[in-house]
C-alpha positions in Angstrom: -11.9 -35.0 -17.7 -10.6 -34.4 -14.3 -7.7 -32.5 -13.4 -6.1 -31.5 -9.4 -4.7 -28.5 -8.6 -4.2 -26.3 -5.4 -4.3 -22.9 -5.9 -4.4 -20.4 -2.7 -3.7 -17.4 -5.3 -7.8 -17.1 -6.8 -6.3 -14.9 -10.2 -3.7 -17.3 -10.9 -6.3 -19.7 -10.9 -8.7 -17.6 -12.7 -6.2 -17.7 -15.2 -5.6 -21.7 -15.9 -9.5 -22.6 -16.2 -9.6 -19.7 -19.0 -6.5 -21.0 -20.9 -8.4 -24.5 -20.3 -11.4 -23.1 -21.4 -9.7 -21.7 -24.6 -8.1 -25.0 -25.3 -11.7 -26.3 -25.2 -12.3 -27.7 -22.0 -14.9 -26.0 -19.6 -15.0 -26.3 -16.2 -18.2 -27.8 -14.5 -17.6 -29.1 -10.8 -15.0 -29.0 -8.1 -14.2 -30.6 -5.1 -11.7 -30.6 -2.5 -8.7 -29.6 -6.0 -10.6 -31.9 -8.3 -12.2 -29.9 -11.2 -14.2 -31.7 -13.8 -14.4 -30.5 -17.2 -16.1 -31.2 -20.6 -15.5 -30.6 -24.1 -16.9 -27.5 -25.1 -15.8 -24.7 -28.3 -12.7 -23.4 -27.6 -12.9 -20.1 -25.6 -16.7 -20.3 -25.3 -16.6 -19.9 -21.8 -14.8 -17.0 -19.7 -14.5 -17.6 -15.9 -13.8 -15.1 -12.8 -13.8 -16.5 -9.6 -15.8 -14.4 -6.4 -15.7 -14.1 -2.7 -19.0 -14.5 -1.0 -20.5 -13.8 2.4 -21.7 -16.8 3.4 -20.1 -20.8 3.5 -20.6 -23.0 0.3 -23.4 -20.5 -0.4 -24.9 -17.3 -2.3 -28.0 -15.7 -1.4 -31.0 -15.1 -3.8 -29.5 -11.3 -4.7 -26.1 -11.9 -5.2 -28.0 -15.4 -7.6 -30.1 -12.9 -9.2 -27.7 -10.3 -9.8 -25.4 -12.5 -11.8 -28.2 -13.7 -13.9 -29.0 -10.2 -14.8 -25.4 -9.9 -15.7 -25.3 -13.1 -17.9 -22.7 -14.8 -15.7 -23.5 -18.3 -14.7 -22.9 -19.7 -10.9 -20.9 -22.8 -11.6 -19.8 -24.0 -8.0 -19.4 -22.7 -4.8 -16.7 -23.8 -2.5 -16.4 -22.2 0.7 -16.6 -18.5 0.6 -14.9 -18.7 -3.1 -17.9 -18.9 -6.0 -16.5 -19.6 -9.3 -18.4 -17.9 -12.3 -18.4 -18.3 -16.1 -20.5 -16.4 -18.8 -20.2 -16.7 -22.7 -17.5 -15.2 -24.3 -19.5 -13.7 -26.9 -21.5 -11.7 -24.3 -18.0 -9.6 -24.1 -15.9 -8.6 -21.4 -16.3 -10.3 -17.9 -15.4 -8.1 -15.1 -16.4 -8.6 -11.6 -14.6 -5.2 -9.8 -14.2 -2.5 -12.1 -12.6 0.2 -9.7 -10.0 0.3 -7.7 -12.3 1.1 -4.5 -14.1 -2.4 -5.0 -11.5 -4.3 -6.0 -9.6 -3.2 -2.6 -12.8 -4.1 -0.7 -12.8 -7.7 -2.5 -9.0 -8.4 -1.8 -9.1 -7.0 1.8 -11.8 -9.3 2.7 -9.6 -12.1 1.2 -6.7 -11.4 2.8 -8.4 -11.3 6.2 -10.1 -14.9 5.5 -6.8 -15.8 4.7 -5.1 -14.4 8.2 -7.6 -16.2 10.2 -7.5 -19.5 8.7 -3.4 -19.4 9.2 -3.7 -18.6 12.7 -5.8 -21.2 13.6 -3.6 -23.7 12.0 -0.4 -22.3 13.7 -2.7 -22.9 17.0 -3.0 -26.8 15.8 0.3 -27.1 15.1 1.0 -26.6 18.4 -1.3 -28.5 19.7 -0.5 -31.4 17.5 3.3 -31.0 18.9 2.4 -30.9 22.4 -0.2 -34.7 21.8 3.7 -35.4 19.9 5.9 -35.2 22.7 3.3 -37.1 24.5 4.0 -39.9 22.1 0.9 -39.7 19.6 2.9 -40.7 16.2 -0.5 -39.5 14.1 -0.4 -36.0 15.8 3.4 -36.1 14.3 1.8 -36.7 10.6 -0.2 -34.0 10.9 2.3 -31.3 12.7 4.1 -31.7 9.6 0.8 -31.3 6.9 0.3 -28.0 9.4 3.3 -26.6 9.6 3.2 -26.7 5.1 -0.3 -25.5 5.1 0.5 -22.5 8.1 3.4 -21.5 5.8 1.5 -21.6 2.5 -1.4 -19.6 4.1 1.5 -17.1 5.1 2.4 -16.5 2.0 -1.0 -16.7 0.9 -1.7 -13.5 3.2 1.6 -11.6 2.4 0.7 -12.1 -1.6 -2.8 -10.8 -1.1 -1.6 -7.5 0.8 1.0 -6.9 -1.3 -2.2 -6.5 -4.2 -3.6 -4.4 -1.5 -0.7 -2.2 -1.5 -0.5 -2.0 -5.1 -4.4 -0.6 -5.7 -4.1 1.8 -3.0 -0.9 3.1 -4.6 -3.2 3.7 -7.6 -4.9 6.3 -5.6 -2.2 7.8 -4.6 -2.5 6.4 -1.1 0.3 5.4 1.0 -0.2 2.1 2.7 0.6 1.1 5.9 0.4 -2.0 5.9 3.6 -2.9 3.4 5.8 -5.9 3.5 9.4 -5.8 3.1 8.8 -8.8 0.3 5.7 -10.1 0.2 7.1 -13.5 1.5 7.0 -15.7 4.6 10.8 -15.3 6.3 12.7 -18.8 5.7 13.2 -18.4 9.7 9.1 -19.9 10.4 9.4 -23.2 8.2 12.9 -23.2 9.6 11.5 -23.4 13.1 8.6 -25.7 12.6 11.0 -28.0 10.8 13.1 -28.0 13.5 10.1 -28.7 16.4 9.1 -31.6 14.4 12.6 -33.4 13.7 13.3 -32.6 17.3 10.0 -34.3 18.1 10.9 -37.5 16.1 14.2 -38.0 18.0 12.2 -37.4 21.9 13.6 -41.0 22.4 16.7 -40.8 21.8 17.9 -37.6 23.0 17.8 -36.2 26.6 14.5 -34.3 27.7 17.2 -31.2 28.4 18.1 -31.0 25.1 14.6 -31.0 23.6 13.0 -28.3 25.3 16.2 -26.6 24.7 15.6 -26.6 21.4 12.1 -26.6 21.3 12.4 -23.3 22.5 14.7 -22.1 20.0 12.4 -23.2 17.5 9.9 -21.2 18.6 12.4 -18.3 19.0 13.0 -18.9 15.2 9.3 -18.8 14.2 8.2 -15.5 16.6 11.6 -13.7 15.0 10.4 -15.0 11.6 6.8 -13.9 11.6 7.8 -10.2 13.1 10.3 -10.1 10.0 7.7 -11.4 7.5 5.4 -8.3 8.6 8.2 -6.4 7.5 8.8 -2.4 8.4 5.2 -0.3 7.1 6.1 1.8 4.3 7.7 5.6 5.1 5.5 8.5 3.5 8.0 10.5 1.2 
């Protein structure tokens, strides 16, 4: 069986191939949000999902480790490395303590931060090849601007589980968002960009880079206000 799914949150979709393992399906392959599964006993399998070091690999430790651990590498993907080991082996815990687990999400979050700046970068690239006229570079400004925004949120979600573990410790972060959300201001402004790239034609030049740069206005307000103001030690 073969099932798609995006997930950009790795617990929520730690969470889906268990359930799918408990309803008997176990998870064997993945590519680009296509997971394969076979029938298997129900809840024989239980899955955690890692972050590695190194692109759609593991190195011989981190391979031997897990096998020492009975936990089974089934498929790397990226830096993401999903795992499964029997259910009757017991409890399958990756990060244990707070200190770790803060490690695995901060390195997570940063992968997460650079991979949305570089596609805020080729957004804007694609809009400039727009304006010149390129209607495939307006296809993709508009698959950018969605993915930007998802990766936003993406970042924001991830810190906000940052936040939370250090709290545990009794530590105050400074790093704290107002919501954990991407301000509606930055798919505002994208939006607006591209719709005011798709009328270039029929609307005076003026008037597009008049609102071209109120687009971008919109965005720069709405990614200082998605930041949000750092927490106040009490």
């Amino acid at each position: 069986m073969i099932k798609f799914r995006l997930y950009f949150d790795k617990d929520k979709e730690t969470e889906w191939l268990n359930k799918m393992s408990e309803e008997g399906y176990a998870m064997t392959g993945f590519f680009a949000g296509f997971y394969w599964f076979e029938k298997c006993e129900p809840g024989k399998y239980v899955y955690q999902i890692d972050f590695g070091e190194k692109l759609f690999a593991v190195s011989n430790n981190y391979r031997e480790f897990m096998q020492e651990t009975g936990a089974e590498i089934v498929q790397t993907w990226g830096y993401w490395i999903i795992l499964r080991k029997l259910a009757a082996d017991g409890e399958f815990q990756l990060y244990t303590d707070v200190d770790s687990s803060i490690e695995h999400y901060t390195k997570i979050r940063t992968m997460f931060k650079v991979v949305a700046i570089i596609e805020l970068i080729c957004f804007f690239m694609e809009l400039i090849c727009a304006m010149e006229g390129n209607t495939w570079a307006i296809v993709f400004m508009f698959i950018l601007a969605a993915l930007t925004v998802v990766l936003m949120n993406a970042t924001f979600k991830t810190n906000q589980i940052i936040v939370e573990l250090k709290e545990r410790k009794g530590e105050v972060s400074s790093c704290g968002l107002r919501n954990g959300k991407v301000s509606p201001l930055v798919p505002c402004g994208m939006l607006l960009s591209s719709c005011v790239t798709l009328a270039r034609e029929t609307v005076d030049h003026r008037i597009i880079m008049a609102v071209q740069i109120m687009a971008i206005i919109f965005m720069l307000i709405g990614l200082y206000r998605s930041r949000g103001k750092r927490e106040q030690n009490l």
